[in-house]
C-alpha positions as semicolon CSV with decimal commas, in nm:
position;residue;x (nm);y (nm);z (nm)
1;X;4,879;10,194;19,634
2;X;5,147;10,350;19,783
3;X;5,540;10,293;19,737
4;X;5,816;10,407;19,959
5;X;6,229;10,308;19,930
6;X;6,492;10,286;20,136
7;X;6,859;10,321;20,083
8;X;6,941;9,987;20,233
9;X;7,159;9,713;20,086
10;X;7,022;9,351;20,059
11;X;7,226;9,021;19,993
12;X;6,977;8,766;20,056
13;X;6,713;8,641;19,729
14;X;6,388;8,541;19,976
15;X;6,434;8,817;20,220
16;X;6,147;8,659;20,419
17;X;6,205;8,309;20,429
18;X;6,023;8,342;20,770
19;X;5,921;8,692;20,907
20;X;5,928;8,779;21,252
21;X;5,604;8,839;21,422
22;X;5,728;9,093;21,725
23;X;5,564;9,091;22,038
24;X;5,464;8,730;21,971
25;X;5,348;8,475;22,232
26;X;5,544;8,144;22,307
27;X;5,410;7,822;22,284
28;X;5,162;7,718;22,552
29;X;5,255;7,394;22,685
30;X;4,976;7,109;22,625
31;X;4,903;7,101;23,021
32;X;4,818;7,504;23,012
33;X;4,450;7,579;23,084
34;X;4,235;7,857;22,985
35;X;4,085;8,101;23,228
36;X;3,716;8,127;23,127
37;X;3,681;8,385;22,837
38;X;4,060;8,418;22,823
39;X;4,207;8,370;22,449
40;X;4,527;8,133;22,479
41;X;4,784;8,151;22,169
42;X;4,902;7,819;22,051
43;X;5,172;7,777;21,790
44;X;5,320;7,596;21,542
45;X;5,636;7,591;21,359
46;X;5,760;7,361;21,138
47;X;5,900;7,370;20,729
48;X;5,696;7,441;20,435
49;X;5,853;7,386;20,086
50;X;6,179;7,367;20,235
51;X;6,162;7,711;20,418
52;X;6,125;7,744;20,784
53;X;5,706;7,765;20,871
54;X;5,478;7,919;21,123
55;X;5,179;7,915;21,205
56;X;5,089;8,126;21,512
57;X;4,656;8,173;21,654
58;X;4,464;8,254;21,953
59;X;4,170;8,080;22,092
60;X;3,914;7,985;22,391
61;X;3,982;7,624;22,336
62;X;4,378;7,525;22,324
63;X;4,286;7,159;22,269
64;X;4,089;7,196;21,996
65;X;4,312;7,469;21,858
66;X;4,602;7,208;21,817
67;X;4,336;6,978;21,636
68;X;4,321;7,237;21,359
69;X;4,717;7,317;21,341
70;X;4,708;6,927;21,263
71;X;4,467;6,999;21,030
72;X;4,658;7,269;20,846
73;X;4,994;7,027;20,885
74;X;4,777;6,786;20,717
75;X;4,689;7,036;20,406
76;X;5,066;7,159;20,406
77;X;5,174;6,825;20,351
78;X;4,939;6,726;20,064
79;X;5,000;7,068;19,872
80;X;5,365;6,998;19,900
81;X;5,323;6,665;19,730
82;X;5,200;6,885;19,471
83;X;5,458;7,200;19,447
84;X;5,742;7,076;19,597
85;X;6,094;7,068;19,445
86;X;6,236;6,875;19,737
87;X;6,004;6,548;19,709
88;X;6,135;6,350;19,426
89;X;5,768;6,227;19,407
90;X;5,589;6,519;19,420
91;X;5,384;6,607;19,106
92;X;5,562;6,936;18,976
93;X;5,891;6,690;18,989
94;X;5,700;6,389;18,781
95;X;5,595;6,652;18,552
96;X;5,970;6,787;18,491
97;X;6,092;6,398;18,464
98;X;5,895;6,294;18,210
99;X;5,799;6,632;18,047
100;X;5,417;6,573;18,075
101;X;5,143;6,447;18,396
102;X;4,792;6,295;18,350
103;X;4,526;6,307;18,559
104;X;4,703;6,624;18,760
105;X;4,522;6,815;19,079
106;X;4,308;7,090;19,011
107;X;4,545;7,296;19,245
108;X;4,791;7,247;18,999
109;X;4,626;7,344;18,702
110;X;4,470;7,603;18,840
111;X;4,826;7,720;19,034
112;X;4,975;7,707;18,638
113;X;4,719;7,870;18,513
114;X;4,745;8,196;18,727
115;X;5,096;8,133;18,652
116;X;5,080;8,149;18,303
117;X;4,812;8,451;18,292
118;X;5,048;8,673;18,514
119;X;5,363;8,574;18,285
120;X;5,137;8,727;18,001
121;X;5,067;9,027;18,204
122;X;5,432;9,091;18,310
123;X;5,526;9,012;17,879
124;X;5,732;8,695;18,043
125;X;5,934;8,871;18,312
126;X;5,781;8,588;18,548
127;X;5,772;8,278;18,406
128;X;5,772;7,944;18,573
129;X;5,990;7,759;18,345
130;X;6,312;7,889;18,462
131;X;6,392;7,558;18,630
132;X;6,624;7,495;18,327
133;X;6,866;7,800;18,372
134;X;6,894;7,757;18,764
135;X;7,055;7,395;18,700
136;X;7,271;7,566;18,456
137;X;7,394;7,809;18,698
138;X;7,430;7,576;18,972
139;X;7,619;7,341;18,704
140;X;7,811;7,612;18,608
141;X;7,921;7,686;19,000
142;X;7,936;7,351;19,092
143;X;8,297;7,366;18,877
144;X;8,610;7,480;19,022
145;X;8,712;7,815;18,953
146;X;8,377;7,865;18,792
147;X;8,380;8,242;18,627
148;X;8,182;8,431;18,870
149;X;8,022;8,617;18,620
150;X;7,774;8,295;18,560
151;X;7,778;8,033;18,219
152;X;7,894;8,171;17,895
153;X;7,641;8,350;17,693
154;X;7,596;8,063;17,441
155;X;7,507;7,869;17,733
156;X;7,275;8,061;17,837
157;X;7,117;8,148;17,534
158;X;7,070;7,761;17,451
159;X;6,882;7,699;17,769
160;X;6,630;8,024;17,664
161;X;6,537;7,768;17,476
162;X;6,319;7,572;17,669
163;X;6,175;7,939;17,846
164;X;5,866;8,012;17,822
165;X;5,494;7,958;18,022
166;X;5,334;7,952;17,664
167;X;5,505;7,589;17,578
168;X;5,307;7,481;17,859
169;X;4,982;7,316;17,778
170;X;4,727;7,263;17,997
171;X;4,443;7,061;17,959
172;X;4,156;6,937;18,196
173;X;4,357;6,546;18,190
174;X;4,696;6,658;18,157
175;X;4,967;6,876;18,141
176;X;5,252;6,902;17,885
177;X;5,556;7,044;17,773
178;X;5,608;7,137;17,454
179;X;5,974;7,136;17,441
180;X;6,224;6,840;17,573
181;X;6,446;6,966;17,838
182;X;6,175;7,210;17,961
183;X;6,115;7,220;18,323
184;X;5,960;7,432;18,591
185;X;5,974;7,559;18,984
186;X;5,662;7,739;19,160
187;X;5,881;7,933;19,407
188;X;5,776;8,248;19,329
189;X;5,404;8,179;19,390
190;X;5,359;7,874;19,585
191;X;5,416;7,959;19,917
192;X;5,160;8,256;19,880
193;X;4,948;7,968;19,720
194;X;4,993;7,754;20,053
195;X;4,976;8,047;20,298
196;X;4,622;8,165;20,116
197;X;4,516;7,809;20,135
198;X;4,594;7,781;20,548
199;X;4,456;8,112;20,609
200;X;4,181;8,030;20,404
201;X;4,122;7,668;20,617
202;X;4,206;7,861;20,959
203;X;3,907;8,127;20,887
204;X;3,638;7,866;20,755
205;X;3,723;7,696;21,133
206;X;3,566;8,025;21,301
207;X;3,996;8,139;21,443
208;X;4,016;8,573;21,390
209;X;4,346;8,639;21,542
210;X;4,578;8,420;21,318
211;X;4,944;8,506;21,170
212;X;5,035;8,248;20,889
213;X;5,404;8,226;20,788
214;X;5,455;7,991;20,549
215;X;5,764;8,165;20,369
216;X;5,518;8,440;20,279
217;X;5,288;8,595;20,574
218;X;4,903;8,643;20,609
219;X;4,772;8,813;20,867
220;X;4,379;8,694;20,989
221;X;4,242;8,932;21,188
222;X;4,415;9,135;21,454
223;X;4,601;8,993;21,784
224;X;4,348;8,971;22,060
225;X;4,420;9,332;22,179
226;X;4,284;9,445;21,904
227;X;4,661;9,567;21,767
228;X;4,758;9,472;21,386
229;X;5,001;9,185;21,404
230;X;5,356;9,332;21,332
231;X;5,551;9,128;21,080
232;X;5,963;9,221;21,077
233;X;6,148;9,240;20,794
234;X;6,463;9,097;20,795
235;X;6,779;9,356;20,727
236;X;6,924;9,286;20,414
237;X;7,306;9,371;20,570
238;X;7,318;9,086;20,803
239;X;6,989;8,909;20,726
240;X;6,923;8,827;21,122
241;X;6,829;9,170;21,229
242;X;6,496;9,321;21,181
243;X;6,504;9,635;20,960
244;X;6,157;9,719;20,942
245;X;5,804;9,622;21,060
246;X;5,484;9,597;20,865
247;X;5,134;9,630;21,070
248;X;4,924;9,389;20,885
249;X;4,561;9,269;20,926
250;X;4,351;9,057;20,654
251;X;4,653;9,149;20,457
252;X;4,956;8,915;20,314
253;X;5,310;9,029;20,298
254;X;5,537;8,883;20,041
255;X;5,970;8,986;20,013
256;X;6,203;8,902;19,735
257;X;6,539;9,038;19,645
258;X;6,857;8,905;19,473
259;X;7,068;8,864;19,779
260;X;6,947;8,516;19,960
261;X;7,084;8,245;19,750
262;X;7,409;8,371;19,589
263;X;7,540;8,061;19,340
264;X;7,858;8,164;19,513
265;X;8,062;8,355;19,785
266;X;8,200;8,506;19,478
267;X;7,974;8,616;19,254
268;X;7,702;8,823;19,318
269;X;7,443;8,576;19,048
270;X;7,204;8,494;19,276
271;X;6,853;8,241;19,239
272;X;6,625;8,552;19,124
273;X;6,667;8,464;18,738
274;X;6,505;8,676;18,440
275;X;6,377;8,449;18,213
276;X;6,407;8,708;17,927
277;X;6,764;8,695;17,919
278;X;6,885;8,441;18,128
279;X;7,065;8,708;18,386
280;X;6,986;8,796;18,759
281;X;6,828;9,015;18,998
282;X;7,073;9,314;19,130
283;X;7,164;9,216;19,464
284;X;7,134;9,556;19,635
285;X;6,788;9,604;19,741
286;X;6,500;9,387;19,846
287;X;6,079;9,388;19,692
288;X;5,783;9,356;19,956
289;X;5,466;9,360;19,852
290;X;5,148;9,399;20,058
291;X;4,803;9,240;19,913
292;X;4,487;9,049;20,026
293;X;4,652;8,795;19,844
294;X;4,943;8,608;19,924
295;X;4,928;8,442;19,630
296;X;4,978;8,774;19,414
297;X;5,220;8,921;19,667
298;X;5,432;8,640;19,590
299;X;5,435;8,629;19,205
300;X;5,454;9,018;19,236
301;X;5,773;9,039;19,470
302;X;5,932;8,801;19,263
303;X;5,873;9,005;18,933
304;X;5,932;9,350;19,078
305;X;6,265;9,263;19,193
306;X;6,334;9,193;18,808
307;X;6,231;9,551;18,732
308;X;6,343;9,916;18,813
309;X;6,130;10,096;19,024
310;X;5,979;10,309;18,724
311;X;5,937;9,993;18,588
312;X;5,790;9,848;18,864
313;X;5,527;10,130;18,911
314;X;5,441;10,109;18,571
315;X;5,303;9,727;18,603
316;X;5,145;9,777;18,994
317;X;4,907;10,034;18,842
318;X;4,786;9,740;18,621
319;X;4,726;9,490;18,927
320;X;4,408;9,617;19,127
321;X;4,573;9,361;19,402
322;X;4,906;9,496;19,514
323;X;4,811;9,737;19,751
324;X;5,177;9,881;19,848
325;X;5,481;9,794;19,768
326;X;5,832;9,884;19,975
327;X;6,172;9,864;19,838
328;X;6,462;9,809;20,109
């Protein structure tokens, strides 16, 4: 594991919402034909948990290539019924109405498990169940002339509250909180969750040139060259230009940082919330993490931007899955 930093300033919390794969192919119209033996790229892009989405692959057979980005559209869809936030429907949103689900997906409990195991490892610095103290930042903001400092302590300290992975209870027929009021948001693992489970469906269909983006990035295979795909990383200055690239292959990229959702033009609290005491990510630098899994890129990106870089280097020496991580 390596680390490296840069001197850069960030002001964005997901710094990849979508990354940039340079040197990428457009979309081939349906009407294009392959050449015999010629790979053709066909692409999708789309949302996925309310972050732009791409999926972008090469193959012999365009046709049937499109079959299996429906398939994968398909799978996005039915995982978001699960994890999303933004379908008042979903399960994770049933669960934080009524404080309990029966009969949940396995997905799910196993997605809350990990979940709860890494919030152990990390002695609660990631935690799930900070669903709570967003609204009561977003309440707080939501007022005119809101302090830009954030809620008052006591506020804050009330909603700590309900904190915690280890008032969840899982069980093989249903999941529970322990506390009223307790609620929780998989953004800080989910999308590596998804983009593991599309690679995962894109590899088991025979593709080996493949570049998921679905908020966090997996890279299948290399580009039919034979080059690593290149994913940008956005500059955390302007948050449209590209910083930095990553060569990637069979290898997920994940980005956090407290500069992408500021509460306000005015304040520099941001959505990258410690759960230990009920503050915010600093807002000048940005946490990528490289890993065979997306899944534990995300949860670790999220974390690590919670923690000095001593700190930081400290817990990656316990997690035989981050492979590098690079602070912009």
């Amino acid at each position: 594991m390596t680390q490296k930093r840069s001197k850069s300033t960030v002001t964005r919390r997901r710094f990849i919402i979508m990354a940039s794969a340079l040197g990428a192919l457009p979309v081939m119209p349906a009407a294009a034909l392959a050449m015999d033996g010629e790979m053709q790229a066909v692409n999708w892009t789309g949302a996925a948990l309310g972050a732009e989405a791409s999926i972008q692959l090469f193959h012999l057979d365009p046709e049937w290539a499109r079959g299996q980005l429906d398939r994968c559209q398909r799978e996005i869809s039915r995982l978001e019924n699960i994890f999303s936030l933004y379908k008042p429907y979903s399960a994770i949103c049933r669960l934080n109405a009524e404080g309990y689900l029966n009969n949940p997906d396995i997905e799910f409990l196993n997605l809350l498990s990990l979940a709860k195991s890494f919030s152990q490892q990390t002695h609660g610095l990631f935690d799930v169940t900070v669903q709570p103290l967003w609204k009561l930042y977003v309440d707080h903001f939501s007022r005119e002339n809101a302090d830009p400092a954030g809620p008052k302590p006591s506020e804050i300290q009330a909603v700590l509250e309900t904190v915690g992975s280890s008032k969840i209870n899982l069980m093989t027929g249903r999941i529970e909180f322990e506390k009223s009021g307790m609620a929780i948001t998989l953004n800080g693992v989910a999308q590596g969750y998804i983009t593991d489970r599309i690679a995962a469906l894109l590899k088991s269909a025979g593709f080996e040139n493949v570049l998921v983006s679905l908020g966090e990035n997996y890279a299948l295979g290399r580009r039919p060259d034979g080059s690593p795909w290149r994913v940008g990383i956005l500059s955390p200055e302007d948050g449209k230009s590209i910083s930095s690239t990553v060569n990637l292959t069979n290898k997920a990229l994940a980005t956090s940082g407290g500069y992408g959702s500021p509460f306000s033009p005015t304040s520099s609290a941001n959505h990258l919330l410690n759960p230990l005491t009920g503050g915010y990510a600093a807002s000048n630098y940005s946490t990528s993490v490289i890993s065979p899994s997306a899944t534990h890129a995300d949860m670790a990106s999220t974390v690590l931007s919670l923690m000095t870089a001593a700190e930081g280097k400290k817990l990656v020496s316990r997690l035989p899955l981050i492979e590098e991580v690079i602070y912009g």
